[in-house]
DRENDOGU-60592 format. One record per residue: residue in three letters; x negated, y, z negated of N, C-alpha, C, CB in turn. Coordinates in steps of 0.05 Angstrom, whole numbers, plus 32768, in hexadecimal, padded with zeros to 4 digits. Glycine has a CB too. Example, Ala and Ser with C-alpha at 12.3 -4.5 7.8 and 13.67 -1.06 7.14 Angstrom:
<rs>
ALA7EF87F8E7F647F0A7FA67F647EF87FBE7F647F1E7FA77F4B;SER7EFF7FD37F727EEF7FEB7F717EFE80017F637EE67FF47F8E;
</rs>
This chain:
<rs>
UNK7890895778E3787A894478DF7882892F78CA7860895278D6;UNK7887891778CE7888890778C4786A88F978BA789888FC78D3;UNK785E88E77896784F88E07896784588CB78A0784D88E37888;UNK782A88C278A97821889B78AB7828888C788F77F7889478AE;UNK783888797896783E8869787E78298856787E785A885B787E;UNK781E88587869780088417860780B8826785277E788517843;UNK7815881B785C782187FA7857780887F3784D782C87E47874;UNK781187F3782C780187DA781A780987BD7823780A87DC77F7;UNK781E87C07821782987A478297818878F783D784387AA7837;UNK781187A27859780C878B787277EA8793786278188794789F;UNK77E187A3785A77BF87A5785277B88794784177B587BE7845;UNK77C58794782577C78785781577C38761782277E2878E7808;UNK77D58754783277D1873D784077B78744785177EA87367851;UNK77AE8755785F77968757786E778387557853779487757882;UNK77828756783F776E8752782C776F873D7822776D8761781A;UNK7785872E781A7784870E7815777786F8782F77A687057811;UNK778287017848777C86F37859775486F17855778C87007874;UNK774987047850772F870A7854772586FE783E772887267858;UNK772C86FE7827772986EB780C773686CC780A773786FC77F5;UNK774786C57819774286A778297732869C7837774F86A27838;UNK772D86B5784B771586A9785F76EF86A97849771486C87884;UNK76F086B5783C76E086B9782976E2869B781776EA86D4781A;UNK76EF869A780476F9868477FC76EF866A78087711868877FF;UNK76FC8665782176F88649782E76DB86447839770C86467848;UNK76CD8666783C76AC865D784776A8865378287690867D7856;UNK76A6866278157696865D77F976A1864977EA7696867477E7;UNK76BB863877F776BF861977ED76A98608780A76EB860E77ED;UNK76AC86097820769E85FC7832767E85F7782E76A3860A7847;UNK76718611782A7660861C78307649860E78157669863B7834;UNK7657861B77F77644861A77E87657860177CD7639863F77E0;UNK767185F677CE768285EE77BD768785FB77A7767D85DA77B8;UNK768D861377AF7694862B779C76B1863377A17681864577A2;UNK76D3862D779176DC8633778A76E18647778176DB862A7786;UNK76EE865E778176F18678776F77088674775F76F58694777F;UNK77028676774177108675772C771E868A772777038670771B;UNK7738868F771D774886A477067757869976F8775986B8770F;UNK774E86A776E37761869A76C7777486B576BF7748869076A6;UNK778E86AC76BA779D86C876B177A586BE769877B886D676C4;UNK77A686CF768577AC86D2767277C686DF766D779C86DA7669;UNK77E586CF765C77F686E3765C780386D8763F780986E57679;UNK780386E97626780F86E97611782586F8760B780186EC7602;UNK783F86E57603785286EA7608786D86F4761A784E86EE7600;UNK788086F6761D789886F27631789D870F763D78B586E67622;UNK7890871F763E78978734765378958734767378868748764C;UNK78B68734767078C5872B768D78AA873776A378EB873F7694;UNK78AD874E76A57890875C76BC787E875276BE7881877376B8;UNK7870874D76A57852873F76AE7859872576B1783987417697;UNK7869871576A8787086F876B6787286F776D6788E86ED76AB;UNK7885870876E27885870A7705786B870F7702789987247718;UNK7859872076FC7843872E77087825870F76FD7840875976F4;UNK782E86FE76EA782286EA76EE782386D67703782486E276DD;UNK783986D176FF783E86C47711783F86BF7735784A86C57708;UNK784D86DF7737783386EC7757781486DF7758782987177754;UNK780186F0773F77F086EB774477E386C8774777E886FB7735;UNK77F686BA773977EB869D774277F3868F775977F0868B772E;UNK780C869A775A7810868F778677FE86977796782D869D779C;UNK77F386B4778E77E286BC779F77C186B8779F77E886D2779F;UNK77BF86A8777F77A6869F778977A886807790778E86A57773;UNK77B78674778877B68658779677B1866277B777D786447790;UNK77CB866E77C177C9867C77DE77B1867977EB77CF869877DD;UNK7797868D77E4778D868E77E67771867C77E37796869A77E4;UNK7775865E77D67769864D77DA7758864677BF775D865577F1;UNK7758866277AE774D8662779277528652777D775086777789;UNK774B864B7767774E8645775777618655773F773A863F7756;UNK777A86497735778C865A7721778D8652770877A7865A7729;UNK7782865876F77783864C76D9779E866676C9775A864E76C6;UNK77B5865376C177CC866976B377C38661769877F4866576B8;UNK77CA867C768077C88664766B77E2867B765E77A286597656;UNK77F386727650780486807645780486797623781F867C7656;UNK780986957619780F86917600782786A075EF77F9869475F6;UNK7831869375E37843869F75D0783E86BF75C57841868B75B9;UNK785586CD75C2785086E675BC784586E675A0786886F675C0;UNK784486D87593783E86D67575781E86D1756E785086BD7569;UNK781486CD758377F586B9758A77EA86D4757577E286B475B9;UNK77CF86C8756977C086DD755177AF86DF756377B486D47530;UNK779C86FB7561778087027569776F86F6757077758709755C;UNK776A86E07560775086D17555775786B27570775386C77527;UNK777486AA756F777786997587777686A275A97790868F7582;UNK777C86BF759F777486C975C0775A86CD75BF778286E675CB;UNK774C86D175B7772E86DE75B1771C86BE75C2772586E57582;UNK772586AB75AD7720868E75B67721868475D27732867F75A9;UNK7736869075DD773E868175F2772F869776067761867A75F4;UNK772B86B07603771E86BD7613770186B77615772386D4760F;UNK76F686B1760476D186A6760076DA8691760B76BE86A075DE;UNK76ED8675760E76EA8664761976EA8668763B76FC8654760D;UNK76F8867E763C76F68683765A76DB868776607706869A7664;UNK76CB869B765676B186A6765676A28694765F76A886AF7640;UNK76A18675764C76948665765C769386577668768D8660765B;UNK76AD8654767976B88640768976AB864176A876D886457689;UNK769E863076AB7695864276C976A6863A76E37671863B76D4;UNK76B7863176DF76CD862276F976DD863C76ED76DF85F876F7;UNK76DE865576DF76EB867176D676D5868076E576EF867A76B0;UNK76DD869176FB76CA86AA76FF76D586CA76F476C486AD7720;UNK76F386CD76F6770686E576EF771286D776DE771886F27706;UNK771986EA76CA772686EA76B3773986FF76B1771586EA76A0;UNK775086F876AD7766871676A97778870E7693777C871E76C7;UNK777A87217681778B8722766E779D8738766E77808720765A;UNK77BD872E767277D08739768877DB8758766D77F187197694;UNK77D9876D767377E6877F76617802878F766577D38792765C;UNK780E8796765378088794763E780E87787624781187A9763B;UNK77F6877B760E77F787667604780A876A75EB77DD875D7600;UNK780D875F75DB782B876075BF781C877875B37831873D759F;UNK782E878675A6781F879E75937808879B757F783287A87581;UNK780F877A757777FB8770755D77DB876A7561780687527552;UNK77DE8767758577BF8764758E77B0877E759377BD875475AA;UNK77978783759A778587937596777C879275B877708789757D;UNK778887A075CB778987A075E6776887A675EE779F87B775F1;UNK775787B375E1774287BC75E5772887A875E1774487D175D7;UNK7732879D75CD771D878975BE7722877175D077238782759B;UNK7734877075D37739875175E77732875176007756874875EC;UNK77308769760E77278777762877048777762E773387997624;UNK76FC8778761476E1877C761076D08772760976DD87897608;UNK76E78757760676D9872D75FC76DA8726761376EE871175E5;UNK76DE8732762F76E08724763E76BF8729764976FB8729764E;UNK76B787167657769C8721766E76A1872F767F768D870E7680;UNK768987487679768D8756768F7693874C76AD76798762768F;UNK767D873776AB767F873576CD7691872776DD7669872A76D8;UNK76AC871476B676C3870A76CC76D4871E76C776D286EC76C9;UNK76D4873176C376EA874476BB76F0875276CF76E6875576A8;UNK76FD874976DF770D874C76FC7726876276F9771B872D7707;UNK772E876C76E5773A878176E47727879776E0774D877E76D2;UNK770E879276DB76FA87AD76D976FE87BB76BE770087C476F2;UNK770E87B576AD771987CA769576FE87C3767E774187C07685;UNK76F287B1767E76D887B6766776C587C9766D76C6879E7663;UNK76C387DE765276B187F17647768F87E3765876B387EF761D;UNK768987D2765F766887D3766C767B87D57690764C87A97663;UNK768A87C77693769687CE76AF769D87EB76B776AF87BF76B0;UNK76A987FB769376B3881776AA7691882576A676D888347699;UNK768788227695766A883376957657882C76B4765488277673;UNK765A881276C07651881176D27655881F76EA7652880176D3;UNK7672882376F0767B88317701767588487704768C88307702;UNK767C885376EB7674887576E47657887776E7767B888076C3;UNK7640886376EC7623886876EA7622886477097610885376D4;UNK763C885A771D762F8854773A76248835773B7614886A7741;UNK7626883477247616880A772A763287F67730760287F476FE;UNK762687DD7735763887CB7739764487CA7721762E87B37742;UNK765E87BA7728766E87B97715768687B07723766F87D27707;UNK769C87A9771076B9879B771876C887B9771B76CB878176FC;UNK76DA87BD772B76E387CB7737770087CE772D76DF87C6774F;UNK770D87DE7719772C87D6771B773687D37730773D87E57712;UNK774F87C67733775687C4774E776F87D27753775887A87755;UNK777C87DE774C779087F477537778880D776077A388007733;UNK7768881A7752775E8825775E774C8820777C7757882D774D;UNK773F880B7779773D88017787774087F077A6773D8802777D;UNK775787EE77A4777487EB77BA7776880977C5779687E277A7;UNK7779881477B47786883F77B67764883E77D1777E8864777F;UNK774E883877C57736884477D57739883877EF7717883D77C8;UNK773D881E77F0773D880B780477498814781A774887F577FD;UNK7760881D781277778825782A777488477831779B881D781E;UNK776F8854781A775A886B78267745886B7834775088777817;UNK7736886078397715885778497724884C786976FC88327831;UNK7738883D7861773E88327873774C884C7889774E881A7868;UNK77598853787A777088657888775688827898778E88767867;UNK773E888C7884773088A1788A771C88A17893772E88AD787C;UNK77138884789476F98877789776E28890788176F0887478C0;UNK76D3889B788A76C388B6787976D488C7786976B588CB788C;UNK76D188C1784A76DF88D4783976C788E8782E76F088C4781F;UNK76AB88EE783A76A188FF782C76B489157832768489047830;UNK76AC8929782076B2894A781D76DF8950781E769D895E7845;UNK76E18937781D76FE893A78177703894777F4770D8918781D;UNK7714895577F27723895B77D87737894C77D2772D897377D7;UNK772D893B77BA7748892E77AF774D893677937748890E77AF;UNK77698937778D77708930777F777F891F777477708939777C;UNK777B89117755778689077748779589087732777D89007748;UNK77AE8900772D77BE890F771877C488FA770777D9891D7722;UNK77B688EF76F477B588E676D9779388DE76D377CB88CB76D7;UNK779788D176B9777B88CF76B2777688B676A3777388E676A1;UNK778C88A576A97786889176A3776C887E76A17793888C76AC;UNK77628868768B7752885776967753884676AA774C884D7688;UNK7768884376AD776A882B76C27774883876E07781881176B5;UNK7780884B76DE7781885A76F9776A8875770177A0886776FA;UNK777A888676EF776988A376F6774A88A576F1777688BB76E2;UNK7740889676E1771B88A076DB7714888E76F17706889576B6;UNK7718887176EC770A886676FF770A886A771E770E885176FA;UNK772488817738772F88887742771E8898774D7740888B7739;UNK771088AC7735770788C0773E76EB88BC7745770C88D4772F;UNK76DF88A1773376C08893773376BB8891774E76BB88737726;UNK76CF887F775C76D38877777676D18889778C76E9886C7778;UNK76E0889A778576E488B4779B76C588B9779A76FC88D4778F;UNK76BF88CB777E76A188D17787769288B97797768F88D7776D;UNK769188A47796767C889477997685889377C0767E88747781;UNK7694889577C5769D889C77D9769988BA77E976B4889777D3;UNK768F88CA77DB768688EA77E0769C88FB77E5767288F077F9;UNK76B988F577D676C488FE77D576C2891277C176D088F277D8;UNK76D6892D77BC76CB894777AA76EC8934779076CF897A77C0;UNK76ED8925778476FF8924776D7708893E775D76F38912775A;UNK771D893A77537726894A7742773D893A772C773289617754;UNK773789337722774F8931770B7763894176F67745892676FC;UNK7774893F7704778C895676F677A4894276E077A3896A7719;UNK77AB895376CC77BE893B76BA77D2895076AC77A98924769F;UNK77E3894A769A77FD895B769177EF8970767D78188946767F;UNK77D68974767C77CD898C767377B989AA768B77BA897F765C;UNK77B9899D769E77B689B376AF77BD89C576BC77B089B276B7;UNK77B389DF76BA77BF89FD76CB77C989F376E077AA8A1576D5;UNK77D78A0076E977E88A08770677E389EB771A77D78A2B7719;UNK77EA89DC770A77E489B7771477ED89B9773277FC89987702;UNK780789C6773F781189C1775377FE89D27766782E89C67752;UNK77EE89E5775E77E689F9777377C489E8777477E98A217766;UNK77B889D7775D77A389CB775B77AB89A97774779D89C87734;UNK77C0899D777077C48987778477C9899077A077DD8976777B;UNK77D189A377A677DB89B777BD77BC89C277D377EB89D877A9;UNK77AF89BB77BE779089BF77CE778189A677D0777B89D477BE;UNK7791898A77DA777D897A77DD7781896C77EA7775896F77CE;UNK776F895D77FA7774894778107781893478127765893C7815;UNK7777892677F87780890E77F6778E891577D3776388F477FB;UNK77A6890677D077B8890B77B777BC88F177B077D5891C77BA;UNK77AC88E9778D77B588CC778877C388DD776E779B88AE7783;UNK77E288C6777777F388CF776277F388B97746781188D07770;UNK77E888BD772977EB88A3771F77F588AE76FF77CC888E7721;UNK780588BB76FF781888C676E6782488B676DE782B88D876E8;UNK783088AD76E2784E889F76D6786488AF76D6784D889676BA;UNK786B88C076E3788488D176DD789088CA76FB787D88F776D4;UNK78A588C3770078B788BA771278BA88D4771978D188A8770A;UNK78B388D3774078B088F0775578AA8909774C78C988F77763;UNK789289087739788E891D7731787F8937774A787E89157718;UNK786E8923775678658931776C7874893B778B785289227770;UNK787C8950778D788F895077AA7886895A77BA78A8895A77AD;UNK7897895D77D07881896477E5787A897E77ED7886895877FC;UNK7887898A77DF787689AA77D9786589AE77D1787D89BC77CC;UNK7858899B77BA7838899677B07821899577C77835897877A1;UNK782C898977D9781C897A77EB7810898D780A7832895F77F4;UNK77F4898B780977ED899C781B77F5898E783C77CF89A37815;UNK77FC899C784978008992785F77EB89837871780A89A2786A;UNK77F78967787277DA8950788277CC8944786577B789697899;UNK77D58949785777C58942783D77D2891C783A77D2895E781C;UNK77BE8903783477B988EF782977D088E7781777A288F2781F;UNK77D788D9781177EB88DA77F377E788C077E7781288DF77F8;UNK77D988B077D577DA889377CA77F488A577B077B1888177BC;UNK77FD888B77AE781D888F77947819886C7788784C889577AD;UNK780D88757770780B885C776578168858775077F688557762;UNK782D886F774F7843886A773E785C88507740784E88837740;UNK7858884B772A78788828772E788188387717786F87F47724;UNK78A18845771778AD884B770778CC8841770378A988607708;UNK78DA883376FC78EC882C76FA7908884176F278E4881A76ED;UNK791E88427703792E885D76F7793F885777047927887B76FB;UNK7961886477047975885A77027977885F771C7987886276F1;UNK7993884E7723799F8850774879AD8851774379A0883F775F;UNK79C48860774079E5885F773879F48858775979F288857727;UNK79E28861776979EB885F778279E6883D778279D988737799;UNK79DE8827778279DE8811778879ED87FD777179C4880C778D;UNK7A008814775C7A0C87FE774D7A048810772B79F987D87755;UNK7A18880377227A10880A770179FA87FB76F77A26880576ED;UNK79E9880E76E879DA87F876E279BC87F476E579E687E676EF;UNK79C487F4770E79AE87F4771A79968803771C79B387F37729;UNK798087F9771D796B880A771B795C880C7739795887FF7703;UNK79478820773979328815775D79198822774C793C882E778A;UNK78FF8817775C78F0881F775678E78834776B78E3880D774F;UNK78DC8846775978CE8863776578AA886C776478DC887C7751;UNK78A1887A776C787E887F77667889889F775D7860887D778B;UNK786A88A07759786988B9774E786A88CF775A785888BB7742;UNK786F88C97770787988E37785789288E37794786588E5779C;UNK789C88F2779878B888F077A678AF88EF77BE78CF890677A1;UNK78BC88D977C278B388D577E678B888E2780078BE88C077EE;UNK78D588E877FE78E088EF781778DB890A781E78FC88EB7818;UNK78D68919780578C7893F780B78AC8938781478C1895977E9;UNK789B891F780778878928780C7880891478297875892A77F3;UNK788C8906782C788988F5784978838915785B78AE88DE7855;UNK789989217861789C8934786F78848943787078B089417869;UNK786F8948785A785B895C785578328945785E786489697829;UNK784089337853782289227853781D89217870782488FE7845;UNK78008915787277F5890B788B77FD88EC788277D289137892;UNK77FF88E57877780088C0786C780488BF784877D888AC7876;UNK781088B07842782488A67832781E88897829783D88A7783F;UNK78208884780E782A886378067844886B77FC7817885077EB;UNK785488547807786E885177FE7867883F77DE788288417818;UNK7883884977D57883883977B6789F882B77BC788488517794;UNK78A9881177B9788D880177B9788687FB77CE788A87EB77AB;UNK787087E577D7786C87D677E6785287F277F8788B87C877F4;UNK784087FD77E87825880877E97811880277D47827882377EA;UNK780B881077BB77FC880477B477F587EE77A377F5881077B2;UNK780E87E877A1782387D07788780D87B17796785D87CC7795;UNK781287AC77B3780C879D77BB77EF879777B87816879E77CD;UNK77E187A977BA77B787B177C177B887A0779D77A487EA77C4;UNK77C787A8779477B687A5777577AF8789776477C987B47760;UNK77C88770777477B98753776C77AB874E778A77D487357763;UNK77AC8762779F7798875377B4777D875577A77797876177D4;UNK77798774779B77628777779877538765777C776087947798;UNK7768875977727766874277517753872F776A7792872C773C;UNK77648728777477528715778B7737871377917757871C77A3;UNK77348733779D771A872E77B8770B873B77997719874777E3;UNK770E8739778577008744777376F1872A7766771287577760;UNK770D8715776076FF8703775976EE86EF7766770C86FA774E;UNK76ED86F3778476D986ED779A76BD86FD779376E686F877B7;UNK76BD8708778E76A1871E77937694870F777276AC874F7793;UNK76AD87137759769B87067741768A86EE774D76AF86F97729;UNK769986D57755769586C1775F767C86C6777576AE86B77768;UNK767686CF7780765F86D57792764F86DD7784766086E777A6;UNK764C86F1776F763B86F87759762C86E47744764B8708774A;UNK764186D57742763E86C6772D762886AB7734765D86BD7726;UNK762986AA774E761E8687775C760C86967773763F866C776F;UNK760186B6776C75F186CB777975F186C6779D75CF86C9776B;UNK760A86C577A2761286C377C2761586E177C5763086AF77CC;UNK760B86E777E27616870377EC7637870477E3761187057810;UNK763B872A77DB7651873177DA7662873577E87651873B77D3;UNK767C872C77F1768687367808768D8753780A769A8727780E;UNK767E875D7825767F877E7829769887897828767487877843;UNK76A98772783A76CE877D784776DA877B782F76E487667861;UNK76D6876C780F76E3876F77FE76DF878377E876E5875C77F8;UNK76CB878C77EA76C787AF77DC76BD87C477E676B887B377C6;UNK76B787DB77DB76B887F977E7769F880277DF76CF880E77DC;
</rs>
């Protein structure tokens, strides 16, 4: 048995395409534009590509792209500024401030000057309490993406067993919000739990979000069992050169291809869902904001 490979890749474009067509009614329709502003302080090579993605891809998509870059040296009090100026910009509906930020800033406090309701990464304290209460709210979008292509792939996830293996804020809690809200049975497992392999080994659906390069193999994995891997780990290739590196998820693939019912490959699974969903996220603010219906096809 070989697994279904769940191509983020071609889904990911099936979600932009739907947040274009979105887009062009709510410029036609009402002269509503959807705004994003990204925020990126200082020269870290990664989040530069990963800015820069995200602004081809919202021009792409017809939106509005505000970059603003700043020096790694920028003080508190000028980011603080420039984030309230976003706040009230109303040609701004999403706001993202790209992490991680220099050691000297205060990642939390800056996270939590933003408005809730443009905070399109979902990471503000009234955004995760919403979720966890079942109310509206901004949605991270890694997790998010992970649900999307689950729903998609299972259509009905009540009474499924998942688990999840970290506990992150930005992956694992909010991961598991979702699942329930979905009637799925969650479980969150992390590097302090009993017999972890025999606890993942009993579940339907397996979101992998550790950080430990193939920690999960496919002996973990119950047979027919789901697999999201939203691990990006970077680690050596000696086979492609000195030097060279490839990127890996958090599950070793090729044991557990063999064991899954369906699979995301790393990369090009859930790598891709995660600025689609920056997107159709900052669509839905934008609908919120100018109290237009939400679009249904862009959340869960």
């Amino acid at each position: 048995m070989t697994a279904h490979i769940i191509d983020g890749k071609a889904f990911a474009a099936n979600v932009r395409e739907r947040v274009k067509g979105h887009v062009t009614r709510m410029v036609e329709e009402h002269g509503l534009r959807p705004g994003l502003a990204v925020v990126l302080v200082g020269e870290d090579p990664a989040s530069q590509v990963y800015v820069r993605n995200k602004g081809k891809q919202t021009a792409e998509c017809g939106m509005a792209s505000f970059e603003h870059k700043l020096p790694a040296d920028t003080d508190e009090a000028t980011l603080l500024a420039l984030v309230n100026q976003l706040n009230e910009d109303a040609t701004v509906h999403g706001i993202l401030v790209q992490l991680p930020l220099p050691k000297h800033l205060n990642s939390d406090l800056v996270i939590n000057t933003i408005a809730p309701e443009k905070d399109v990464d979902g990471f503000h304290v009234v955004n995760v309490g919403r979720l966890g209460a079942g109310l509206k709210s901004m949605v991270p979008c890694t997790p998010l993406g992970s649900l999307m292509m689950l729903k998609d792939y299972h259509g009905d996830l009540s009474g499924k067993n998942a688990v999840i293996i970290g506990r992150s804020n930005i992956v694992g809690k909010p991961m598991a919000q979702l699942l329930l809200g979905a009637n799925a049975t969650p479980t969150i497992a992390h590097s302090r739990t009993a017999n972890l392999e025999d606890v993942v080994r009993a579940a339907d659906i397996v979101v992998a979000a550790v950080g430990r390069p193939e920690m999960v193999t496919g002996d973990w994995i119950k047979p027919g069992a789901t697999v999201i891997d939203v691990g990006i780990n970077r680690v050596p290739a000696p086979e492609k050169g000195e030097g060279k590196h490839k990127i890996v998820g958090d599950v070793h693939f090729e044991s557990a291809v063999k064991v899954a019912g369906a699979i995301t490959p790393v990369p090009g699974g859930v790598g891709p869902m995660t600025i689609a969903c920056l997107l159709a996220n900052t669509v839905t603010a934008a609908s919120r904001a100018a109290g237009l219906p939400e679009p249904s096809d862009l959340t869960v």
